[in-house]
ZAKE-884286 format. One record per residue: x, y, z of N, C-alpha, C in turn; residue in one letter. Coordinates in steps of 0.05 Angstrom, whole numbers, plus 5000, padded with zeros to 4 digits. Layout:
// ZAKE-884286
XYZXYZXYZA...
// end
This chain:
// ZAKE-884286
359558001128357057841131357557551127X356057391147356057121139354657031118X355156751103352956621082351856431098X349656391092347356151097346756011072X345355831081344755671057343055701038X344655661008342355830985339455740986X338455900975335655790973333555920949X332155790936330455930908329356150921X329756450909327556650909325856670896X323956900903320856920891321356900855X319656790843318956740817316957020801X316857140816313957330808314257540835X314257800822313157990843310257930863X308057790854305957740865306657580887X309457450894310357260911312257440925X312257680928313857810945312558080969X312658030993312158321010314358471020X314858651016316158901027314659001060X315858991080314859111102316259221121X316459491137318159601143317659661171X319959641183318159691218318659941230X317460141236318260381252316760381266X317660651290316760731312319260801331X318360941354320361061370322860881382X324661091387327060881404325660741432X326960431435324960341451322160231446X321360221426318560121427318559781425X321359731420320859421414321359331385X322359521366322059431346324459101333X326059171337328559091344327858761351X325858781374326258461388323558311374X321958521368320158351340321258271323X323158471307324558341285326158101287X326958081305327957771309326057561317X324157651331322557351328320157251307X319557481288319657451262319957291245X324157361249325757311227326156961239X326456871262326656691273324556471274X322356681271319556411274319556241229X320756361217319956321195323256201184X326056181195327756201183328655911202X328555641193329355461214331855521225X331855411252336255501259336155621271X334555871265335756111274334056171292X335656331320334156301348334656671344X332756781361332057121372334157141395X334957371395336957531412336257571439X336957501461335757521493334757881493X333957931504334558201508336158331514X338558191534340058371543342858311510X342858241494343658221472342558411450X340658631453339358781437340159011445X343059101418344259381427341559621408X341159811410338559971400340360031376X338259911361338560031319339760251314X341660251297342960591289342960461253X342060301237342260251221339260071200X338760151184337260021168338059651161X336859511176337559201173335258991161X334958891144333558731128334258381131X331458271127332058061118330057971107X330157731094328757681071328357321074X325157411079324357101101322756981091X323356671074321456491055319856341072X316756441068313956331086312456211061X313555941057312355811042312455971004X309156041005308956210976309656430982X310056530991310756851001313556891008X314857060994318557151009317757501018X316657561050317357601058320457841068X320458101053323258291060321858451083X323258341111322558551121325358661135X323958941143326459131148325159281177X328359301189327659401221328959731218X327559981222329360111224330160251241X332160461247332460621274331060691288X329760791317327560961325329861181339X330361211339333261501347332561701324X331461991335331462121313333362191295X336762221303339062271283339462051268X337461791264337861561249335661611231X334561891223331461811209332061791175X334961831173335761751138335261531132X335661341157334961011153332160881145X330361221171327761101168327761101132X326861371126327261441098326961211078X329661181085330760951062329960731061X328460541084326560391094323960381084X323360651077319960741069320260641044X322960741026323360761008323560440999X323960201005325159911012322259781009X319759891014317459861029315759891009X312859601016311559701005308859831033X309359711052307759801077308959741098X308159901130308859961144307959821175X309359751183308259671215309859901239X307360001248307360141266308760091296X310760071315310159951330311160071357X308860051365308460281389308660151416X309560221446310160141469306660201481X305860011495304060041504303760291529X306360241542306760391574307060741551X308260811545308860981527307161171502X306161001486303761131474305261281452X303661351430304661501405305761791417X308061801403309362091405308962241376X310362481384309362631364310862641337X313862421334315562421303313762211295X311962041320310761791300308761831286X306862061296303862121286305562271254X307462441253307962581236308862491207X311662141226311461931202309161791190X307061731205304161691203303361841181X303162021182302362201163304562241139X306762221141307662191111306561891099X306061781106305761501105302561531090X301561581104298461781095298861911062X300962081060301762251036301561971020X304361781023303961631002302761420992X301361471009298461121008299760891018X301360891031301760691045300360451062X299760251058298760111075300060071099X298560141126300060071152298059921174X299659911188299259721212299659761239X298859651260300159831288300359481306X302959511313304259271334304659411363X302959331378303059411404304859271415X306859381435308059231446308659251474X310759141489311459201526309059221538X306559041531305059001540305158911576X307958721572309058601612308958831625X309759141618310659241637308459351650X308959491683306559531694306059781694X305759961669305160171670303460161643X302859911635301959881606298859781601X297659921585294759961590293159831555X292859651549292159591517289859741509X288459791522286459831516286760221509X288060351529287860631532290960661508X292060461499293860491476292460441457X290060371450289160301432287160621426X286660741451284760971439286961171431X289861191446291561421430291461281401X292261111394293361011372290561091344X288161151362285461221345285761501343X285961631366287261871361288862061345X290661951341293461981330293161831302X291161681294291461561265289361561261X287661521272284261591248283461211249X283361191235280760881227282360671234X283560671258285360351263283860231286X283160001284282059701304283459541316X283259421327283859191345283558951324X285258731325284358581301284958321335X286358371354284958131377286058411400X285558251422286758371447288258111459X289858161477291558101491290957891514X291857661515290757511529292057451560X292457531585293957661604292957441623X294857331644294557071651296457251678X296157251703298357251721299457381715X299157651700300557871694302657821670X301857511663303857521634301657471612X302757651583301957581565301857311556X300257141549300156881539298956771514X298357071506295556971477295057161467X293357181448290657281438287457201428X286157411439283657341433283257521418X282257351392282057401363278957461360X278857721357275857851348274057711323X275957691301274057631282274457291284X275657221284275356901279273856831306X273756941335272756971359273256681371X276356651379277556451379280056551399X281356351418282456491438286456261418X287756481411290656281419292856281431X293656151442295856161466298856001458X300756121474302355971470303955741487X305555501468305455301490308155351498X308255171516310855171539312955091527X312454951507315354871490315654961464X313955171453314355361426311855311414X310755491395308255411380306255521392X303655471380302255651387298255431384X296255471397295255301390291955481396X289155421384286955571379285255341396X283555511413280755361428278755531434X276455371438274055621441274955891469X273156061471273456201485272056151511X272956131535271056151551268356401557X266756261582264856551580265856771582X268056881596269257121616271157201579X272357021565273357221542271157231522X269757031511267057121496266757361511X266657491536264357711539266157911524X269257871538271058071528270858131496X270657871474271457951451268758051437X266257901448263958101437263358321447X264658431464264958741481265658921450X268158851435269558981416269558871385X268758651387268458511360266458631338X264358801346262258831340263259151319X265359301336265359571315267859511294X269359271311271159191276269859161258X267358911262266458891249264859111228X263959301245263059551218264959551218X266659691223268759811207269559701189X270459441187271059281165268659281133X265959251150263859281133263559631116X264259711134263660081118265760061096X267659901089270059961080268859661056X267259581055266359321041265759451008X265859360992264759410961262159290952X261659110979258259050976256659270989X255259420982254459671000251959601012X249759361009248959331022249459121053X252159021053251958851071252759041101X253259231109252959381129250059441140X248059441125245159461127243659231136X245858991119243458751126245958631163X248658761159248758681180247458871217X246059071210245059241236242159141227X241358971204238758951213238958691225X240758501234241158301247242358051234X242658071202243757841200246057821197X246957481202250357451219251257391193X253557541191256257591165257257361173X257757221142259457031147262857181150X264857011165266357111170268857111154X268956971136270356801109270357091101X267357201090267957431069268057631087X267857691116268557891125271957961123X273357771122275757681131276757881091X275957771074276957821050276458071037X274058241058273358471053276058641076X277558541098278858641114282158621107X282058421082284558451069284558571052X282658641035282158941021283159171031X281359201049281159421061284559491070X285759351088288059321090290359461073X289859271047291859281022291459551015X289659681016288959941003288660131023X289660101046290460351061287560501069X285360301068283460491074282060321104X283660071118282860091147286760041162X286660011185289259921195288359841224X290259561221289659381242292059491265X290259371290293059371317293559111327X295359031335295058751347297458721368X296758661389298458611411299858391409X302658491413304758271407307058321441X308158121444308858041465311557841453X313958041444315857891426317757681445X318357781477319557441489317657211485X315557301485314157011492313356861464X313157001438312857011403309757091405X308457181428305057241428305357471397X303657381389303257561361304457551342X306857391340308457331324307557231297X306357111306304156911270302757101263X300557291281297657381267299757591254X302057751264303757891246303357801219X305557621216307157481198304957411169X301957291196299857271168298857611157X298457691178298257951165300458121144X301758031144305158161128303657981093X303757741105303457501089300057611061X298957651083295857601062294657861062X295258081080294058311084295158521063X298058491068299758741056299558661021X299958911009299458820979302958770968X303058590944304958610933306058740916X308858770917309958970905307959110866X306958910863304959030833302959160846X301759210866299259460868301259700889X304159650889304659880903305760100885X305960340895306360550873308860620870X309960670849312660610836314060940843X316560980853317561250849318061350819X316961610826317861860797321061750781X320661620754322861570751324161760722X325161860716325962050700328462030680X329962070655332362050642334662150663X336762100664339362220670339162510675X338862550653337162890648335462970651X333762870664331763080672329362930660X329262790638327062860610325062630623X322462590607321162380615322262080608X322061890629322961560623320861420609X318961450611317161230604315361170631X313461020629312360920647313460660657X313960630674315260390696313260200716X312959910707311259850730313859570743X311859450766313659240769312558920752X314759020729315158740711318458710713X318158360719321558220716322158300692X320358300662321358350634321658540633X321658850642320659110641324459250638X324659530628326859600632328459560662X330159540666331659620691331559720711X329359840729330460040744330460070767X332960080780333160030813333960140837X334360170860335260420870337460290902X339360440905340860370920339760480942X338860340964337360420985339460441016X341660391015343860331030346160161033X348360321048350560291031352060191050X354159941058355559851083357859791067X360559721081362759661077363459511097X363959211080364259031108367358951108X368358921124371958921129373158661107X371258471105370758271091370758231059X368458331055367158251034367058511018X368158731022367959021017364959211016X364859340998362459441002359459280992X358459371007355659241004353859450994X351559350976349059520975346359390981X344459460992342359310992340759530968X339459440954338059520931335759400925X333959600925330659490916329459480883X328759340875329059320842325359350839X325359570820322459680820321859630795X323459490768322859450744325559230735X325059050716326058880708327858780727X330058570715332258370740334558470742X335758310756339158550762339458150763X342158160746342757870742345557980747X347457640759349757750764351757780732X353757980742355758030724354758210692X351758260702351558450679352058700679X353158860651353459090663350759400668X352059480677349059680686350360000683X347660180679349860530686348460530707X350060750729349560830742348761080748X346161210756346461490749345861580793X347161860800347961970813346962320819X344062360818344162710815342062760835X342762760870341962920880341663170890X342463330868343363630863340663730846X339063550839337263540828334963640846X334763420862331963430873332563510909X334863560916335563690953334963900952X334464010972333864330981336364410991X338164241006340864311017342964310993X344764271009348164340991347963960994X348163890977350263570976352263550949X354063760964356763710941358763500944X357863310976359663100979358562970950X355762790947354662790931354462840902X356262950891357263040862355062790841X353763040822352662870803354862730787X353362490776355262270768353862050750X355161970730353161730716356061700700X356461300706358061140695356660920680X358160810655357460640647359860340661X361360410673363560200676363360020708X361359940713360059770730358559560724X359859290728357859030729357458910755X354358830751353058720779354658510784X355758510812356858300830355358110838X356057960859354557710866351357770874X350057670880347357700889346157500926X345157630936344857480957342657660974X340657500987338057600999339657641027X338457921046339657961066337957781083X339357661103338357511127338957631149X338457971169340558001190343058131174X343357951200347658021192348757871175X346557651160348857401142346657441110X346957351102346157291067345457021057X343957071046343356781028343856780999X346556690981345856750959343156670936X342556880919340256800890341456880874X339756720850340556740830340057080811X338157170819336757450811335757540823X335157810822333557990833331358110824X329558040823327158080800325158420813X324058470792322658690800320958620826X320758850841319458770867321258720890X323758620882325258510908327558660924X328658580947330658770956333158550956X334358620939337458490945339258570951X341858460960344058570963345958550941X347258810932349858710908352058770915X353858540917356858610929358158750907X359958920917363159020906361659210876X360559330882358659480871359659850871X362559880865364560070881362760310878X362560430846361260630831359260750845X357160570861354860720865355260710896X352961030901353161150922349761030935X348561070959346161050975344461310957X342361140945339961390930341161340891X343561210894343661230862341961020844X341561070825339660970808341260740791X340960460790341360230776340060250747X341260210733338860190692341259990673X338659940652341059870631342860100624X344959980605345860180594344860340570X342760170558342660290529339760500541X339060420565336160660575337260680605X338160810600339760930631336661130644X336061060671333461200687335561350705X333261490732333961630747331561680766X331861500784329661510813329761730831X327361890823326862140844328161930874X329762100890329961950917328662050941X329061900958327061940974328162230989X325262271008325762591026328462551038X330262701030332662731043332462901070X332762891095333863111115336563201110X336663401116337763651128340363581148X342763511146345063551169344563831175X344263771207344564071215345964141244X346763891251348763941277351163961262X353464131266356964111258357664071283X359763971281363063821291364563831291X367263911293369463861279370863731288X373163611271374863441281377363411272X378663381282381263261265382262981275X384362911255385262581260388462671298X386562481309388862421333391262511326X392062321303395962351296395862481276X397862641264398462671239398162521216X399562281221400862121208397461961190X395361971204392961911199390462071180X392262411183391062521166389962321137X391662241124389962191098388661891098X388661761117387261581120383961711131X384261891145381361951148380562161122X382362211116380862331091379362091077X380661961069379161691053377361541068X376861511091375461411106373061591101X372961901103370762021105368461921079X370562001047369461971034367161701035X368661481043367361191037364461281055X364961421084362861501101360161591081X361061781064359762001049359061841038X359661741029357761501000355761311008X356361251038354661041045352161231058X352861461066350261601089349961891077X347561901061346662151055345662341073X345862341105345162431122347062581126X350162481112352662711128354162841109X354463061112355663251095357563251104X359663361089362363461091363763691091X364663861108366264181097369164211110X370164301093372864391091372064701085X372664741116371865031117374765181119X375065331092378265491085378765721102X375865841117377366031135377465981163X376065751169377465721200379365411200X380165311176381765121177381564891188X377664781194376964621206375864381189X375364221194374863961173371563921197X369563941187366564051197365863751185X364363581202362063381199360163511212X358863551186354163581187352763351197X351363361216349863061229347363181231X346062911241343963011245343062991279X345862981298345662901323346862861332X347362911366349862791385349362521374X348462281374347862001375349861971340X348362131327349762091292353162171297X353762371307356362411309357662111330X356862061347358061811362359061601346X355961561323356261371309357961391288X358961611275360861671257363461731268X363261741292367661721297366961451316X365061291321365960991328366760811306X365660881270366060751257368360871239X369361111245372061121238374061001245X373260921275375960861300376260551281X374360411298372360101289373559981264X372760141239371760021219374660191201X375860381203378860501197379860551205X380660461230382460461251383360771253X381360991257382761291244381961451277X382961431293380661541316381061881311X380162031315380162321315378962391352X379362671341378462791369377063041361X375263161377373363341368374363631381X373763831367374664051378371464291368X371064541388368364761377369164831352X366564801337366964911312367065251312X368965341297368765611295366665711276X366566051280364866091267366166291246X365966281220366466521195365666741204X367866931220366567111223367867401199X366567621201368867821183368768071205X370568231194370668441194370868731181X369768941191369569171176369469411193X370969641179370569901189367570091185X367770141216365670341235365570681226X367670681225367771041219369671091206X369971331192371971451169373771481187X375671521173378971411180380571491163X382571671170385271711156387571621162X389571521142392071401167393671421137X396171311145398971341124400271171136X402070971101402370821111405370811102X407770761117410870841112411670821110X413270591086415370381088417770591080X420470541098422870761086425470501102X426370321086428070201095430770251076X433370361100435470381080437570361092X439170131092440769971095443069851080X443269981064445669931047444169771017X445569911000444369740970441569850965X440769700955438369870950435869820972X435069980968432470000995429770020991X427769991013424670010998423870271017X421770410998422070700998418570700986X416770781010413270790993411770891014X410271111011408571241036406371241006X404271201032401171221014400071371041X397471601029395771651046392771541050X391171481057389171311056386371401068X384471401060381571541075380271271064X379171181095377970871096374770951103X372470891089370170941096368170711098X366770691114364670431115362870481097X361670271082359670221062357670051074X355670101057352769871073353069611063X352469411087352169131087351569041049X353868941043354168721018354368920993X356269131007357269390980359369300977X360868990988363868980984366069110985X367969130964370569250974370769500953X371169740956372269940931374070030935X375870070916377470270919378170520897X378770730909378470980884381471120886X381471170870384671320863383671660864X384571850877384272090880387172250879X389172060875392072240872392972420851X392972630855393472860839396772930843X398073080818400573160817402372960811X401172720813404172500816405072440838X404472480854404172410883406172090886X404271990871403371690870404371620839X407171550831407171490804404371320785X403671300773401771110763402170860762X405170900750405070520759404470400789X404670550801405170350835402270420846X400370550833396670640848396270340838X396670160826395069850826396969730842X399669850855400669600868399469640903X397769990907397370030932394469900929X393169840913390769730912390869410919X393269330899393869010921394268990940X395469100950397169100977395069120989X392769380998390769381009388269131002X387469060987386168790982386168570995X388968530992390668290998390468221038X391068551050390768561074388868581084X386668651060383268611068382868391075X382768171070382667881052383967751085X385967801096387567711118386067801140X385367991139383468201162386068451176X385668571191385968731194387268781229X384568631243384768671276385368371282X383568171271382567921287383867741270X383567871246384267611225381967421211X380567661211378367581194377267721160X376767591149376167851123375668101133X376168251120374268561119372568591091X370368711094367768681080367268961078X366169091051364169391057365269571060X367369651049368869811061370370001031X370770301026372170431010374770531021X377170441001378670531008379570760984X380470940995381171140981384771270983X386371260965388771350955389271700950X389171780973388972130968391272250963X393772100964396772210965399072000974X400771990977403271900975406771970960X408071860974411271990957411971720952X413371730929415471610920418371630915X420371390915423171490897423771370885X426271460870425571520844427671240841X428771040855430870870859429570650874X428270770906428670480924425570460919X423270600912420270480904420670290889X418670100901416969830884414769790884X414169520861411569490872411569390898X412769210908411869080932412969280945X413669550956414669650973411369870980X409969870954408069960954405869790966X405669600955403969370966403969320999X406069301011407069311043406269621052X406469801046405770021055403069991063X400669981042398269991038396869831057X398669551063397669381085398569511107X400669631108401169731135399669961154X398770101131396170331132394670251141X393070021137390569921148390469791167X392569591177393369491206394269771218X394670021213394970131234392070351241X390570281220387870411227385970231246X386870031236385169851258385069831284X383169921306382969831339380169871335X379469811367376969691374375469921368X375670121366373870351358373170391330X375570311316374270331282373270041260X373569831278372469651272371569431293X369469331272367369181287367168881273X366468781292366068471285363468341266X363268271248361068181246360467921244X357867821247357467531244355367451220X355667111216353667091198350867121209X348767131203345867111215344166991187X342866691195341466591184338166571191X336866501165333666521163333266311169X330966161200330865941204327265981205X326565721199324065611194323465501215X322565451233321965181258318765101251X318864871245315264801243315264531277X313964641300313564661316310564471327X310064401347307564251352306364641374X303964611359302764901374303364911418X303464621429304064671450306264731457X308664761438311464811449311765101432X309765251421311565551403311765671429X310565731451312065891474315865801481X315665541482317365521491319865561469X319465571449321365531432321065881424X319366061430319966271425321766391447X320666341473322466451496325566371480X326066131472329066011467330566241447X328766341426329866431405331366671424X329066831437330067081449332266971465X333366821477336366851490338666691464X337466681451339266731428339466971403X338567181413338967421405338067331373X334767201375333767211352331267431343X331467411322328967591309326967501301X324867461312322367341298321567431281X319867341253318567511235316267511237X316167201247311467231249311866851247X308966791250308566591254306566491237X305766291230303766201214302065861220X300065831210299265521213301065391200X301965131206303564951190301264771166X302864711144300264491137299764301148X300364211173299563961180296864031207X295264001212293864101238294864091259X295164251269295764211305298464331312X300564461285302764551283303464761277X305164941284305765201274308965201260X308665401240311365571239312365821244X314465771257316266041267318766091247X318266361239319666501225321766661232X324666671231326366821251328966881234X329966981241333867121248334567031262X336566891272339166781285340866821275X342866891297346766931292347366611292X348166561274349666271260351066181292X352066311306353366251320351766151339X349266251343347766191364346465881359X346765831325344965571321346865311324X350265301338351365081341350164751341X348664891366346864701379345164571380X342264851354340464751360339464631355X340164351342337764071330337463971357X339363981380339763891401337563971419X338864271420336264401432333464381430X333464481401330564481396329164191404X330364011396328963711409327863741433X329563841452329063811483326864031484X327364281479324764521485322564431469X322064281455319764211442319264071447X321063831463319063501474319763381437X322063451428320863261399320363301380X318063491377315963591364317363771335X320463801341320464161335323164011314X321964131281324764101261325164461244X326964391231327864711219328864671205X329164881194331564881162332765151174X334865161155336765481158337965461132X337965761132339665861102341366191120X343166161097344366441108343266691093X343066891105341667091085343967381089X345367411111347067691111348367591140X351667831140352867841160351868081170X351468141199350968361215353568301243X351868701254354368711274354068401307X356268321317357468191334356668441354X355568411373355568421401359468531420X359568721415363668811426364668571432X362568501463363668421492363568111473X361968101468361567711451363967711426X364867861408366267961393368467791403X369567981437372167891436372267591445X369467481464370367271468371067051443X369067091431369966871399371566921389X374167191390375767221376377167161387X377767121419379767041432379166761436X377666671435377966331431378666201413X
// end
């Protein structure tokens, strides 16, 4: 990262907004954020378009508008980037919506909508690609009512020769445009937009009024008298701040149309970090912290919201401070336990809490460059360099009151990968490479899977996987290459079985000398392995019946046909000879394996696979299609149910693990979007012969 020139930060959380931008890939978010960050930051000029590669990363900056500083943050619209959104919400004290006009709300945005809803969020909606000619403001403005409930027009769009040029501003009912050489300037309205803005001005206006704490002024305004607009305006920043109206406003980011009524809205609308609601914050252990608000004097407590490693400057954190200051060079614990609060496995993740970390330099993100400060006070988002200890989601505290920030909704890795490094010689450089990966992105898991000898990256997407071996190549010079992940499969015997097994080698000196007889019987799914001794007479000296029990184990364990475990299965020791010179244990041990590789062919054992319990919560227009899907993946439905959200269902099922390689992929496309899942494993069942051999021969 570059430095820019220092500059005083906020004095008081009341002088700080948090604001976060989402919405779909494509909507524009990206080229707002720069003219934003550009209209308020002197110097600094916005990115052409054809200079705007699409977001795979959570990027902040932190933009001084006079009394107000201003953190705002752009985040991915790619759904295998939604750890970013997350972590963004989490950065945030409210939300700008921002939706493509030609395009219209989809269905991850109504859904983030609605978490957003869960946490009282104040939001907002930025219309945008208003130029293009498939784009309709007005019929984006009724999905967007649709799809969110109580949101207005706060102007419409002022369209000149098919270019955006303005807005006409409903409540101030004032037309402004922009000039030919930057800036922006207010004049009355002519007749033809007067008609337009009192066409629509009239139900902001209730709306704003229903939402008023004077309860008679909705009354005196339908019995005809005219609201002054001053207090309409201060009843609509209320309303605002408290998540109980949400504005839209057409923005037109080449040209900066909308750029300001944003910026004031970010500025005067959105509340500051003291009326927003603080995360669940808890001891190390579990126990209660105390109550936490945002005070600079208040204990410590902060949260690592994302994690980069710059080739430069080493690692970076950007960190949002929700109670007292983070000053440089003090020291801090770190605490580490999302084993705590995940529904998944995150053993990359290992709980963790150090006391041997002091805060590094301090510096407000600008973009790609920094501005150093002197502190980071409650309320703010900073960056802390060389900050090694802590991971993305870990909790910042003093030492002598060490906290622990519930973190935000984690997803689910659920696409695998595998890979290995190109050369040899690179192996342990990507080992270390992964780790640093793992620390920075709680979205990717890690497995070192011991029976198919594969090194497995969890994503959450073709796009997430691209992005994690471009920044191996890139950023650790480690390139790998991808190979199908295999699948854990086992094996076990079908039918009873007798066989003998014969070791008699004699060759001069002494020799190995061990016959065992053997009756192999199948047991039901998850009876494991037994074995029973039935040798009578001495058959079988006693010392060497535990060495035929290893031996058989051992070759369980290896497999038998494929080379896979064997599972469920009794083996039984009915007879055998010994002598009295060339017997051993290991001559015994080799026998016992040899018994069972010679009981094994395609008739007495069978393949089995894992089969996991998957959840799909679904938009109700796609459960056909996503049921047809299940059935050519040789799934089992259990039943279906309402989702809690309206308009959604869940599907309850069985799938062969093998069949779900794919499907975050899938499911996206058969659902239009709509469609997420969880999976757990619950039992191995039988493999299909003909499918059997192909996976075993590949």
């Amino acid at each position: 990262m570059n430095r820019v020139s220092d500059a005083a930060g906020p004095s008081s959380p009341d002088q700080i907004r948090n604001v976060v931008l989402v919405g779909a890939s494509g909507a524009g978010k990206t080229a707002l954020f720069d003219q934003l960050v550009a209209a308020r930051i002197p110097g600094r000029r916005a990115r052409e378009g054809g200079d705007l590669a699409a977001t795979q990363s959570l990027t902040a900056a932190s933009i001084p508008t006079g009394e107000v500083t201003l953190n705002l943050l752009d985040t991915p619209g790619h759904p295998d980037f939604v750890g970013d959104v997350r972590a963004g919400l989490r950065a945030a004290d409210a939300a700008i919506f921002v939706v493509a006009a030609a395009e219209g709300v989809d269905e991850p945005t109504r859904l983030l909508w609605r978490e957003c809803e869960v946490l009282g969020m104040p939001r907002a909606v930025a219309v945008t690609r208003l130029e293009q000619a498939r784009a309709d403001f007005e019929a984006t403005v009724d999905g967007c009512q649709r799809a969110f409930g109580d949101a207005e027009p706060l102007a419409l769009p002022l369209v000149v020769d098919g270019a955006v040029t303005g807005l006409l501003n409903l409540l101030r009912r004032t037309v402004t445009e922009q000039r030919p050489g930057g800036g922006e300037a207010d004049r009355e309205p002519s007749s033809d937009e007067g008609e337009l803005i009192d066409a629509q001005r009239g139900e902001l206006i209730e709306s704003v009024i229903e939402e008023s704490e004077d309860e008679g002024l909705l009354e005196r305004y339908l019995g005809g008298e005219e609201v002054d607009t001053e207090a309409v305006s201060g009843d609509l920043r209320l309303a605002i701040a408290t998540a109980r109206f949400f504005p839209i406003l057409p923005t037109h980011a080449p040209g900066g149309v909308g750029v300001e009524a944003l910026l004031e809205l970010c500025e005067k609308g959105f509340p500051s970090p003291v009326g927003a609601a603080v995360p669940t914050v808890y001891t190390p252990a579990g126990g209660d912290f105390g109550t936490v608000t945002c005070d600079p004097a208040g204990p410590l407590v902060a949260e690592v919201v994302r994690t980069t490693t710059d080739p430069f400057v080493g690692r970076q954190s950007l960190v949002r401070v929700f109670s007292g200051t983070l000053r440089p060079d003090e020291p801090v614990h770190i605490s580490g336990h999302l084993q705590h609060f995940a529904s998944h496995l995150v053993d990359e993740h290992a709980d963790h809490d150090t006391d041997d970390e002091r805060i590094g330099p301090l510096s407000a993100p600008v973009g790609d460059e920094t501005r150093p400060v002197a502190a980071g006070i409650a309320g703010d988002v900073v960056v802390v360099a060389k900050l090694a200890g802590a991971e993305t989601s870990d909790t910042l505290s003093r030492k002598d009151k060490p906290a622990l920030v519930e973190p935000w909704l984690l997803p689910n890795p659920l696409l695998p990968v595998a890979i290995h490094a190109r050369s040899k010689g690179d192996e342990d450089k990507l080992a270390t490479a992964l780790q640093r990966l793992v620390a920075e992105d709680v979205t990717m898991r890690l497995e070192h899977n011991a029976e198919t000898h594969q090194l497995v990256l969890w994503t959450m997407g073709p796009a997430h996987v691209d992005q994690l071996i471009a920044t191996l190549d890139s950023r650790y010079h480690v390139p790998v290459e991808v190979e199908p992940v295999r699948t854990s499969l086992r094996e076990t015997f079908v039918r009873p079985t007798k066989v003998q097994g014969r070791l008699v080698k004699q060759s001069g000196g002494h020799g190995q000398y061990a016959v065992c007889h053997l009756e192999i019987e199948p047991l039901e799914r998850g009876a494991g392995i037994e074995f029973v001794d039935k040798v009578v007479g001495g058959a079988v000296p006693r010392n060497f019946i535990p060495s035929v029990e290893k031996g058989a184990r051992n070759q369980l364990e290896k497999g038998v046909l494929a080379g896979y475990p064997v599972v469920d299965v009794r083996i039984t020791l009915v007879d055998g000879k010994a002598h009295s010179v060339d017997s051993s244990d290991m001559a015994f041990q080799t026998a016992a394996g040899m018994a069972l590789r010679e009981a094994a062919n395609d008739s007495t054992v069978a393949m089995l696979e894992p089969v996991d319990e998957v959840h799909i919560d679904v938009s109700d227009d796609a459960v056909g299609g996503v049921l047809a899907d299940l059935r050519g993946r040789r799934g089992q439905v259990h039943g279906t149910e309402p989702s809690e959200v309206t308009g959604r269902t869940v599907i309850h099922a069985e799938v062969p693990a093998h069949e779900l390689a794919r499907y975050p992929v899938d499911l996206r496309s058969v659902s239009h979007g709509t469609g997420s899942f969880t999976r757990s494993f619950v039992r191995y069942d039988y493999m299909p012969p003909a499918l059997a051999r192909e996976v075993t021969a590949g």
